[in-house]
FIVO-534091 format. One record per residue (C-alpha): residue number from 1; residue in one letter; x, y, z. Coordinates in nm, 4 decimals. Example, Ala and Ser with C-alpha at 12.3 -4.5 7.8 and 13.67 -1.06 7.14 Angstrom:
<nodes>
   num   residuo         px         py         pz
     1         A     1.2300    -0.4500     0.7800
     2         S     1.3670    -0.1060     0.7140
</nodes>
This chain:
<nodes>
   num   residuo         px         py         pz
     1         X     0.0000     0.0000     0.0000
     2         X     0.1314     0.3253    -0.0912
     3         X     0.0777     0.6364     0.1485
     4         X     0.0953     0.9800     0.0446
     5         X     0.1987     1.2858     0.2467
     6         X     0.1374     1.6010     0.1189
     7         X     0.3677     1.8980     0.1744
     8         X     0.0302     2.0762     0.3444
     9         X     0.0211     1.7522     0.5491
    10         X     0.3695     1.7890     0.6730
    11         X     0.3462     2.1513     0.7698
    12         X     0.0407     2.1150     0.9687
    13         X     0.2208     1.7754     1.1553
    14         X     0.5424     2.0122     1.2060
    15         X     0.3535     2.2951     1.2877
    16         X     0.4999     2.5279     0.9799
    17         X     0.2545     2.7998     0.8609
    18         X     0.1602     2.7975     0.5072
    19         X     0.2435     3.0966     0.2823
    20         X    -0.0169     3.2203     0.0330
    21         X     0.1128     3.4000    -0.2484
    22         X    -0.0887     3.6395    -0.4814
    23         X    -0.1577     3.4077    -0.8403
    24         X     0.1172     3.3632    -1.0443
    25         X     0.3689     3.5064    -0.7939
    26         X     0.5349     3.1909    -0.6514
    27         X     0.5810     3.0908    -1.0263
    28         X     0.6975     3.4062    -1.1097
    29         X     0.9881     3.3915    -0.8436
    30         X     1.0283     3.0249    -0.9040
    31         X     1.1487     3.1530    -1.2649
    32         X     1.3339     3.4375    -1.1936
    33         X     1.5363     3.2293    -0.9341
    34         X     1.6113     2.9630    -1.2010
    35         X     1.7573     3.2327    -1.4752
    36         X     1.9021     3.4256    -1.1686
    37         X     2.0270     3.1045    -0.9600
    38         X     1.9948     3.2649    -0.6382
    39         X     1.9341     2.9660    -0.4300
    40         X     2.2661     2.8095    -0.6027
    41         X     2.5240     2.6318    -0.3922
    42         X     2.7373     2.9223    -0.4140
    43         X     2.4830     3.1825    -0.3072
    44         X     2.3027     2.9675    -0.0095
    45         X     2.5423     2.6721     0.0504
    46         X     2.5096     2.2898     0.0012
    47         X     2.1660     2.2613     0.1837
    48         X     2.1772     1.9014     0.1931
    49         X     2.5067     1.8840     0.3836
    50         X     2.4451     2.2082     0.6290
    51         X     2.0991     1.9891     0.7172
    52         X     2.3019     1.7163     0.7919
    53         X     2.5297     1.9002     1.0244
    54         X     2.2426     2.0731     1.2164
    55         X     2.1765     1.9168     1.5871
    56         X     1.9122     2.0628     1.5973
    57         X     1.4864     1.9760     1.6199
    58         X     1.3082     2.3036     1.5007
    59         X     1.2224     2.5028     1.2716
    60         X     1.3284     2.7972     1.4893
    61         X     1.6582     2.6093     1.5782
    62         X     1.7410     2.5513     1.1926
    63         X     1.6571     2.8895     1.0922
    64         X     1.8997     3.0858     1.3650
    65         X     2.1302     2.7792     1.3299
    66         X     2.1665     2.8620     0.9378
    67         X     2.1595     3.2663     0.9195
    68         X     2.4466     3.2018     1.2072
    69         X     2.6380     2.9948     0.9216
    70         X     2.5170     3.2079     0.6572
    71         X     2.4252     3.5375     0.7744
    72         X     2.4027     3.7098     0.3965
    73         X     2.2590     3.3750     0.2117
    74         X     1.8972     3.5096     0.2091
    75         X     1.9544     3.8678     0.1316
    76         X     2.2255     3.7366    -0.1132
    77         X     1.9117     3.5136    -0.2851
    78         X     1.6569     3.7911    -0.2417
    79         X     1.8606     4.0634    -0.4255
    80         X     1.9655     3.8414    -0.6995
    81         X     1.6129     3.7111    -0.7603
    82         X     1.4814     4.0853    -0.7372
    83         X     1.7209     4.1728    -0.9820
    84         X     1.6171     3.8920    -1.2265
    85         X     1.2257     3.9912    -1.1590
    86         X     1.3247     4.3298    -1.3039
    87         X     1.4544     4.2299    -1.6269
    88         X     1.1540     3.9928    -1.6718
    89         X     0.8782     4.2627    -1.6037
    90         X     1.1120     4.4603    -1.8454
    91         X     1.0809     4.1678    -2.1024
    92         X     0.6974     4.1258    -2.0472
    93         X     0.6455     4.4830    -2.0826
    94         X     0.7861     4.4665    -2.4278
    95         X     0.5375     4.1624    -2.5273
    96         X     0.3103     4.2609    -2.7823
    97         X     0.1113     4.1008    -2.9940
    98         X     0.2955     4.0808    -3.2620
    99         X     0.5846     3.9336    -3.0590
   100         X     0.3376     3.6608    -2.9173
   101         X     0.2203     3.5557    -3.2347
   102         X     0.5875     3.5485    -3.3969
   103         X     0.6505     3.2676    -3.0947
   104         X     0.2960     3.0817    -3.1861
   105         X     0.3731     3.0573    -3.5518
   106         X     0.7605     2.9541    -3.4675
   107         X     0.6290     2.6673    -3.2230
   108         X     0.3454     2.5421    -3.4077
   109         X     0.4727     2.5845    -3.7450
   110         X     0.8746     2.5889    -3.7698
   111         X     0.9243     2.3917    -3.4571
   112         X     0.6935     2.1049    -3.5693
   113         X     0.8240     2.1189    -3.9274
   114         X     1.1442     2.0541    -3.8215
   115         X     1.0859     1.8009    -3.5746
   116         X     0.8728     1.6299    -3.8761
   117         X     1.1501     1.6109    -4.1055
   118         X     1.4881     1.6004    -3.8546
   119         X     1.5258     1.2551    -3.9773
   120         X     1.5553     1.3707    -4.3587
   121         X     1.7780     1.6159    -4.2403
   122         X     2.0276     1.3767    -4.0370
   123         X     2.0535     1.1318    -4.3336
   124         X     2.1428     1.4650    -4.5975
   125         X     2.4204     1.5264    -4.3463
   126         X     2.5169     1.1986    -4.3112
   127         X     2.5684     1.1484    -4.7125
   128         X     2.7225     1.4885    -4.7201
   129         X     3.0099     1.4235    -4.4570
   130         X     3.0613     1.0330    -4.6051
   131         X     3.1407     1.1921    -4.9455
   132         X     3.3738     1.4504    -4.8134
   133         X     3.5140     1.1835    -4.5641
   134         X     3.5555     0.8551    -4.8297
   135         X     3.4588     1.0511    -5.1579
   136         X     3.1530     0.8172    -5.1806
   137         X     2.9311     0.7994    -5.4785
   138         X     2.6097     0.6718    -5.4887
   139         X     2.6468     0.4213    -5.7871
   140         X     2.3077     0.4937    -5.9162
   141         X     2.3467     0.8433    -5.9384
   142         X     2.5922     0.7409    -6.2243
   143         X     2.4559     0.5400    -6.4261
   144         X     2.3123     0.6092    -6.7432
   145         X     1.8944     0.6069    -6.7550
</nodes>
């Protein structure tokens, strides 16, 4: 039997309030972090090994535990996520139209055409490089009809 534990779940067993975000905002940030990589090793440390090396039981204890070790990580994160949030609402103020449906045709058109015929396209490369590799003729190209 398989038993599933939500994330809600384990909040309300540990106690840990759950944040509500305005729509779209978690995504949003969840983006901007991944372009900006604000929550990178570098920028917040090797979670998985300062967990490990916490004593500790609670949240409160891991929290002042962890700003001790990294006193800058979270304003570090913030400011570089903030930064990237910037040049996206930049970027999406610049979205017109136009722009959009320049990306609809290029997916549903281009993109699809040339996932359609990739395989035509590998085997024209392949004949091209074998006759500049081994100067190989197809014999029925030669002959005489």
């Amino acid at each position: 039997m398989k038993v599933k534990i939500t994330i809600e779940e384990i909040r309300k067993y540990l106690d840990i309030e759950t944040l509500e975000f305005p729509k779209y905002v978690s995504p949003l940030i969840n983006l901007a972090n991944q372009y900006a990589q604000g929550t990178r090793t570098k920028v917040v440390g090797q979670m998985s090994e300062l967990i490990q090396e916490f004593k500790g039981k609670t949240l409160l204890e891991w929290e002042a535990w962890y700003l001790k070790k990294k006193p800058d990580a979270i304003k570090d994160a913030t400011e570089k996520i903030l930064h990237k949030l910037k040049e996206l609402k930049d970027a999406i103020d610049n979205i017109d139209r136009e722009t959009v449906e320049k990306w609809v045709r290029d997916l549903v058109i281009v993109k699809t055409s040339i996932g359609l015929r990739f395989q035509e396209v590998i085997l024209k490369k392949e004949r091209k490089l074998r006759k500049q590799i081994t100067g190989y003729q197809n014999p029925k190209k030669n002959q005489e009809v």
